[in-house]
C-alpha positions as CSV (number, residue, x, y, z in Angstrom):
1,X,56.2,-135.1,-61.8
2,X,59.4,-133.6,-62.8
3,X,58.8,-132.1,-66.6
4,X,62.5,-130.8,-68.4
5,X,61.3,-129.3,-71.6
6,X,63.4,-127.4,-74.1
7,X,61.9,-124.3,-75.6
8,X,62.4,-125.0,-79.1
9,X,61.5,-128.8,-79.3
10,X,59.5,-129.7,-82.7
11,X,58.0,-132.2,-81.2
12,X,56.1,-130.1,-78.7
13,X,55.0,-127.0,-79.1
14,X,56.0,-124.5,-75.9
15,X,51.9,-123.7,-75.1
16,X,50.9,-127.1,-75.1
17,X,53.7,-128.6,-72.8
18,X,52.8,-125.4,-70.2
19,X,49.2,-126.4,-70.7
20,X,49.1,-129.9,-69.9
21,X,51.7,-128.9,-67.0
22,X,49.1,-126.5,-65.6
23,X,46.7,-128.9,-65.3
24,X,48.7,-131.8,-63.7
25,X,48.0,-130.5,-60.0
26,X,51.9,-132.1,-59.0
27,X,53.5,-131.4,-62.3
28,X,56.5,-129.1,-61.9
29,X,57.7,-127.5,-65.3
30,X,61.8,-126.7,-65.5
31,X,62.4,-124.4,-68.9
32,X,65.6,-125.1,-71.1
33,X,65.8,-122.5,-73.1
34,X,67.1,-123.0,-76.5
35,X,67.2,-126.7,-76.4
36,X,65.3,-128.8,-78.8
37,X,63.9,-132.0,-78.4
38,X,67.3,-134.3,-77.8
39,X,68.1,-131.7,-75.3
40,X,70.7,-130.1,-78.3
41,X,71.1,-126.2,-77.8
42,X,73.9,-125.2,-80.5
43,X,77.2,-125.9,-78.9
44,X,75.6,-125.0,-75.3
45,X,76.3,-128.5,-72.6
46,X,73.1,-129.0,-71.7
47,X,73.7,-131.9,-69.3
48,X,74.9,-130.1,-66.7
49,X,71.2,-128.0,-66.5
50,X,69.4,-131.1,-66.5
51,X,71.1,-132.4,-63.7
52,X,71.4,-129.4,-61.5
53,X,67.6,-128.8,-61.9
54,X,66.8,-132.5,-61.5
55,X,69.3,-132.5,-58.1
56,X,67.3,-129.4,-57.0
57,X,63.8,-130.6,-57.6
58,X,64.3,-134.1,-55.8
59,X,66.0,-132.0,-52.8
60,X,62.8,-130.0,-52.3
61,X,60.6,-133.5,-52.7
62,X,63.2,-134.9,-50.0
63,X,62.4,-131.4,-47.6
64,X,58.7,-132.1,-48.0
């Protein structure tokens, strides 16, 4: 399980996302710092994170 959490999203407080992520023995956690729930981090293009560290985690799945 691939988790792409922002840092500053109201809708889930940083601790508990970590938390729950901790506990999910398969669960990896990718930080976006600054970004808020709809992925929105000021004028920063978040997109291009996302999909970098979405490309990266499936290649490592692939390798296993």
């Amino acid at each position: 399980m691939l988790f792409l959490q922002g840092t500053k999203d109201e809708l889930a407080a940083w601790n508990l996302i970590e938390e729950v992520c901790d506990s999910l023995k398969r669960a990896t956690l990718i930080k976006i710092d600054g970004a808020n729930h709809s992925f929105k981090a000021g004028k920063k293009d978040i997109i291009p994170i996302l999909a970098a560290e979405t490309n990266s985690w499936i290649r490592k799945k692939i390798k296993k």
